[in-house]
Structure formats: C-alpha cells, structure tokens
Backbone as a printed PyTorch tensor [residue, N CA C, xyz], in Angstrom:
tensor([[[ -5.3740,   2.3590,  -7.1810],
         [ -5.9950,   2.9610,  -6.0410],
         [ -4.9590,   3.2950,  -4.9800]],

        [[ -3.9470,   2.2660,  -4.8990],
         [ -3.1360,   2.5680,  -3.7830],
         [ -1.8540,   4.0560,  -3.9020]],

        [[ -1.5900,   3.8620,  -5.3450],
         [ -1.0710,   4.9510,  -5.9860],
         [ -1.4640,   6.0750,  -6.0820]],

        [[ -3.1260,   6.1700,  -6.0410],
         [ -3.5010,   7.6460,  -5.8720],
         [ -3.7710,   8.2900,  -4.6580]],

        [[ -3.8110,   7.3600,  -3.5990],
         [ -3.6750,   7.9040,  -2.5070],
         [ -2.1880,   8.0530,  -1.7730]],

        [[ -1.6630,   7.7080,  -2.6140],
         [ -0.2490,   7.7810,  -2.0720],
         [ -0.1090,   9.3340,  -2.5140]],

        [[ -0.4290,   9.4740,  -3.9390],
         [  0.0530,  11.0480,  -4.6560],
         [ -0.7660,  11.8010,  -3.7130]],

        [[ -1.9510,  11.9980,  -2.9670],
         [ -2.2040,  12.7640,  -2.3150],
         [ -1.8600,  13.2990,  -1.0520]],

        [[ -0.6410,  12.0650,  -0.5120],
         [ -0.1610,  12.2590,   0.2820],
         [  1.3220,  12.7460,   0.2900]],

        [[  1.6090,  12.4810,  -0.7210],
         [  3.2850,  12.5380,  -0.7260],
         [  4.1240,  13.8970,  -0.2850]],

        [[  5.3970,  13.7000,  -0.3160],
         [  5.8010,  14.8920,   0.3350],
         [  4.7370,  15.9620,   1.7010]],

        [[  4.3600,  15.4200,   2.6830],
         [  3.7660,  15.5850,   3.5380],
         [  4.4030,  14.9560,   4.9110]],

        [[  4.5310,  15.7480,   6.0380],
         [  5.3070,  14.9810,   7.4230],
         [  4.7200,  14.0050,   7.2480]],

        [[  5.5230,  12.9670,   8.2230],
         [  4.9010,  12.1530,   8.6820],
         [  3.7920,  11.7830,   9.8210]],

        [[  3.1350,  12.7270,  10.0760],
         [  2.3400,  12.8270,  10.6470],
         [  0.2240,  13.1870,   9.9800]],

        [[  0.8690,  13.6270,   8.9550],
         [ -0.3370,  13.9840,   8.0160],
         [ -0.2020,  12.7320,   7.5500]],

        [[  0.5790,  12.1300,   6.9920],
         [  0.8410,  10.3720,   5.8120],
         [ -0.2000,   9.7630,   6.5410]],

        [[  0.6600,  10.0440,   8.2660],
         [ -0.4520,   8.5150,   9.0890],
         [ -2.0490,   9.1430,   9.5660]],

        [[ -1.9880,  10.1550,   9.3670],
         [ -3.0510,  10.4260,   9.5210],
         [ -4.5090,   9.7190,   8.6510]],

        [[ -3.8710,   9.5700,   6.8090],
         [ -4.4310,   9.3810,   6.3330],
         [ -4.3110,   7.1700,   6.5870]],

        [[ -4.1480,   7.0930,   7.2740],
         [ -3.9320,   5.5820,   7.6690],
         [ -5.6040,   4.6290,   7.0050]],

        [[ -6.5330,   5.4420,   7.6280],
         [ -7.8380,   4.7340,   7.5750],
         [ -8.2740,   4.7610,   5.8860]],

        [[ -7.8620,   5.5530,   5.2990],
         [ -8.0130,   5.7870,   3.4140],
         [ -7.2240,   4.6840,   2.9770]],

        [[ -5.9350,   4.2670,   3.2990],
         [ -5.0760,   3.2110,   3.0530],
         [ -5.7360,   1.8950,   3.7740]],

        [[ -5.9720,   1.8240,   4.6660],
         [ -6.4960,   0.5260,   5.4340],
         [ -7.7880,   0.2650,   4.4710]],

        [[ -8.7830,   1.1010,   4.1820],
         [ -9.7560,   1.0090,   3.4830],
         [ -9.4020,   0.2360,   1.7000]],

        [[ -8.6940,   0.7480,   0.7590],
         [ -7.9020,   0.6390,  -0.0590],
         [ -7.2130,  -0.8140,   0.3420]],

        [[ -6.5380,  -1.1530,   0.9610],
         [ -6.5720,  -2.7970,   1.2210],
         [ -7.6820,  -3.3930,   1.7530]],

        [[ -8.3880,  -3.2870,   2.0070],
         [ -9.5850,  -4.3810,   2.0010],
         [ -9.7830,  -4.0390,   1.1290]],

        [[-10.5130,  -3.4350,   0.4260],
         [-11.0800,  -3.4870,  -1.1430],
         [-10.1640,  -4.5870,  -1.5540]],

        [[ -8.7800,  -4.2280,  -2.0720],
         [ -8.1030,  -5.0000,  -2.4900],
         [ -8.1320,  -6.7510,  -2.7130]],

        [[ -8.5530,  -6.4850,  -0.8630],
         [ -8.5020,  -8.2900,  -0.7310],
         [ -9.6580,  -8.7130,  -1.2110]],

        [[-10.0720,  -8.0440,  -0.7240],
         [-11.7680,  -8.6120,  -1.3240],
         [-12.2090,  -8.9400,  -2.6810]],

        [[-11.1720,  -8.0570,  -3.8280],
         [-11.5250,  -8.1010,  -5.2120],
         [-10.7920,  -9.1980,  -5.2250]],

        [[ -9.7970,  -9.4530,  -4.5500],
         [ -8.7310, -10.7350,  -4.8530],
         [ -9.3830, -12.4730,  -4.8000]],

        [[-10.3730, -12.1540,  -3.2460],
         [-11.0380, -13.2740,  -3.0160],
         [-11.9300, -13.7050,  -3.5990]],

        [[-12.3230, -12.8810,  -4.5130],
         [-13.6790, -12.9640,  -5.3200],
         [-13.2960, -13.6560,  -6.6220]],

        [[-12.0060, -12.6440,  -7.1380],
         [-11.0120, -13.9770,  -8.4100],
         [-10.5070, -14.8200,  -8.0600]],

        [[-10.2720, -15.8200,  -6.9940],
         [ -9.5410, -16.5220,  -7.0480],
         [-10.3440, -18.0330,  -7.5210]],

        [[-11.2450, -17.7360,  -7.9960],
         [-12.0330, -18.9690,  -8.8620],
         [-11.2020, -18.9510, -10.5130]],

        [[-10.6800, -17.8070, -10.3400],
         [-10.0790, -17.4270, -12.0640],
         [ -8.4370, -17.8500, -11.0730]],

        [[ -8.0310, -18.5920, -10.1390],
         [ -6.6710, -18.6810, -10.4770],
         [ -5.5790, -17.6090,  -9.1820]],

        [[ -6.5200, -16.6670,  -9.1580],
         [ -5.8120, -15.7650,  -8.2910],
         [ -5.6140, -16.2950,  -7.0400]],

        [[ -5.6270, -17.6550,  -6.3150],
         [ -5.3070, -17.7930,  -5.1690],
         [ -4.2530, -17.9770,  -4.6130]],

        [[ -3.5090, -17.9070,  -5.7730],
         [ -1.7300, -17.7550,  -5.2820],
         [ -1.9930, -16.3190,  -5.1670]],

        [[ -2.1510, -15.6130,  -5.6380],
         [ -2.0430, -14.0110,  -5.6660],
         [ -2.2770, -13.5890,  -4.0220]],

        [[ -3.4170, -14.0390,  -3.6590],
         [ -4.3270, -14.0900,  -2.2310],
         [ -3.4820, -14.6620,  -1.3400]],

        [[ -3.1680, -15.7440,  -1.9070],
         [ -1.8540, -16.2970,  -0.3920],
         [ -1.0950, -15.7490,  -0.7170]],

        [[ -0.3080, -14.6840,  -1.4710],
         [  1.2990, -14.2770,  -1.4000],
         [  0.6100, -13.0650,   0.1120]],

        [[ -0.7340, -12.5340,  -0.7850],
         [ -0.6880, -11.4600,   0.3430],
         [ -0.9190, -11.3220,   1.4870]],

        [[ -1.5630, -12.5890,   1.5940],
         [ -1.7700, -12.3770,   3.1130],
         [ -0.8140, -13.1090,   3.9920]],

        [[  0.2870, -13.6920,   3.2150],
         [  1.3590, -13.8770,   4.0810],
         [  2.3170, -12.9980,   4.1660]],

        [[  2.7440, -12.1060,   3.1620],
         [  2.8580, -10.6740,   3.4900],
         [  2.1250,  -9.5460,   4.3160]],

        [[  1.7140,  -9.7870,   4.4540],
         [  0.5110,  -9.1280,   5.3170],
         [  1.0580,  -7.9610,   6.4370]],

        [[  2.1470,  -8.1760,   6.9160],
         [  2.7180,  -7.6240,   8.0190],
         [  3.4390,  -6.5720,   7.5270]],

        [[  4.0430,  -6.9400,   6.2390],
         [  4.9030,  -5.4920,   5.2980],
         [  4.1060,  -4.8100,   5.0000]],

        [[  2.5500,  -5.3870,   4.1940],
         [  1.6630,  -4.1590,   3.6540],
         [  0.9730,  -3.3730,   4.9850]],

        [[  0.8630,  -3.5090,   6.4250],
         [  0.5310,  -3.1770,   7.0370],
         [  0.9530,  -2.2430,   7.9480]],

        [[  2.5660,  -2.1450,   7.6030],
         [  3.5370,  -1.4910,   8.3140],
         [  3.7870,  -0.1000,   7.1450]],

        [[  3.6340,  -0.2760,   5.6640],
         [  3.5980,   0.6310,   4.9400],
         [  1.9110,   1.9500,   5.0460]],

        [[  0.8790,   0.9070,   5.7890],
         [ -0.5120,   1.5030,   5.4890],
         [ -0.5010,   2.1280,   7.3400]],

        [[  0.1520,   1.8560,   8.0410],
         [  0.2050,   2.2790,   9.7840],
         [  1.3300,   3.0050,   9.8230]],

        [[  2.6140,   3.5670,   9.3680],
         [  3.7450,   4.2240,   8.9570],
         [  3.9910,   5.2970,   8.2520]],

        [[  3.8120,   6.5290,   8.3540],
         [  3.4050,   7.4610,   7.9870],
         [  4.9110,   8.1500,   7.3290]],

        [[  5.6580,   7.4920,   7.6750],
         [  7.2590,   7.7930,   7.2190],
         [  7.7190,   6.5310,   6.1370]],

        [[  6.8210,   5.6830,   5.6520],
         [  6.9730,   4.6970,   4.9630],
         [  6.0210,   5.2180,   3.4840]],

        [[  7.2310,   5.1620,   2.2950],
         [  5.9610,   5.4750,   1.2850],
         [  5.8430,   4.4740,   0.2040]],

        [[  5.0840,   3.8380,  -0.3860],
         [  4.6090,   2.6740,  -1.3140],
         [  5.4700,   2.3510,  -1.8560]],

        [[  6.9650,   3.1630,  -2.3830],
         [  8.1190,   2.5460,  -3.2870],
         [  9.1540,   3.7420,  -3.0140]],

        [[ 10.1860,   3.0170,  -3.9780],
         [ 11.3040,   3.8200,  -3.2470],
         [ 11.6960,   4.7980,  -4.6820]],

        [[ 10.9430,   5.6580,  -5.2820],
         [ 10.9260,   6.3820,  -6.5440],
         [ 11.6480,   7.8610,  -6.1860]],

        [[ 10.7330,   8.3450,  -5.1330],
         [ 11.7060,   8.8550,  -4.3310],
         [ 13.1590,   9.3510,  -4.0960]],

        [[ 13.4570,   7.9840,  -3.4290],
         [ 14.8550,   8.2420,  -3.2380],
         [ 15.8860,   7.6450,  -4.2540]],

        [[ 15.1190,   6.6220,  -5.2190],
         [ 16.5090,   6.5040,  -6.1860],
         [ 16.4970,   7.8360,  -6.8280]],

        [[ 15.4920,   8.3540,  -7.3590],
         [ 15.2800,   9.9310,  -8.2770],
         [ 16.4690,  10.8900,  -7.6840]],

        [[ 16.6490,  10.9800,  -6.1870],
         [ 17.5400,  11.8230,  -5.4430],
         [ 18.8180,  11.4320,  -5.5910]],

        [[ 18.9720,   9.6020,  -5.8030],
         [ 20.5240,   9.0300,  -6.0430],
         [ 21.4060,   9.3350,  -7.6980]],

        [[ 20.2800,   9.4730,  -8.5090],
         [ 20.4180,   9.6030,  -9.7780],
         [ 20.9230,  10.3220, -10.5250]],

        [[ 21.9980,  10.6450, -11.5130],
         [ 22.6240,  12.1680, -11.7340],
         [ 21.1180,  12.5690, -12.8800]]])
C-alpha cells in the first residue's frame, strides 16, 4: 500500500508529494491497526519497533521531498 502510493507520486515537486500527505497518513494507520490486531500471532515486537520509530515514518509521510527508499538515487549512482 505504501508503495503504491508512493508510484503515484513519484517524480513530482515537492509540493504535490506533500500534498498527498493525508493518503500516506491514512496508509499508516491502516498499517498500525492491522499490526495491533496480529500481535496475538507474535507481531508485538513488529508494533513496538514501529512505534518507536515513529518519528522517521512520520517525517517521510509530512516531507514531500522525502521518498520511501533510496532506489532513486542509487539507480542515478550506478553505471
């Protein structure tokens, strides 16, 4: 999910990226929510990594010049 809204955004200023902020903010809650719901199966390490990360995934989903991975720019480093 987070990947396809990324492709719809990509190569776009940064100003259209953050625009789409509330599609990404939306897309993490889902997230957490499917997370909190498994963590009877185990996933509650999964759930605490993220929400102590919390501040990186939030700066990538409010950052409109920030994009999900860096595919990007190694592709550009690459012969």
């Amino acid at each position: 999910m987070f990947y396809a809204i990324e492709d719809r955004i990509r190569g776009l200023p940064a100003a259209h990226r953050a625009a789409g902020a509330a599609d990404r903010h939306q897309a993490v809650d889902r997230g957490i929510q499917t997370l909190a719901r498994c963590a009877k199966f185990g996933l509650g390490k999964a759930i605490r990594y993220t929400l102590n990360n919390w501040g990186g995934l939030t700066r990538l989903i409010d950052d409109g010049r920030i994009e999900i991975d860096a595919d990007t720019a190694e592709r550009s480093i690459k012969r």
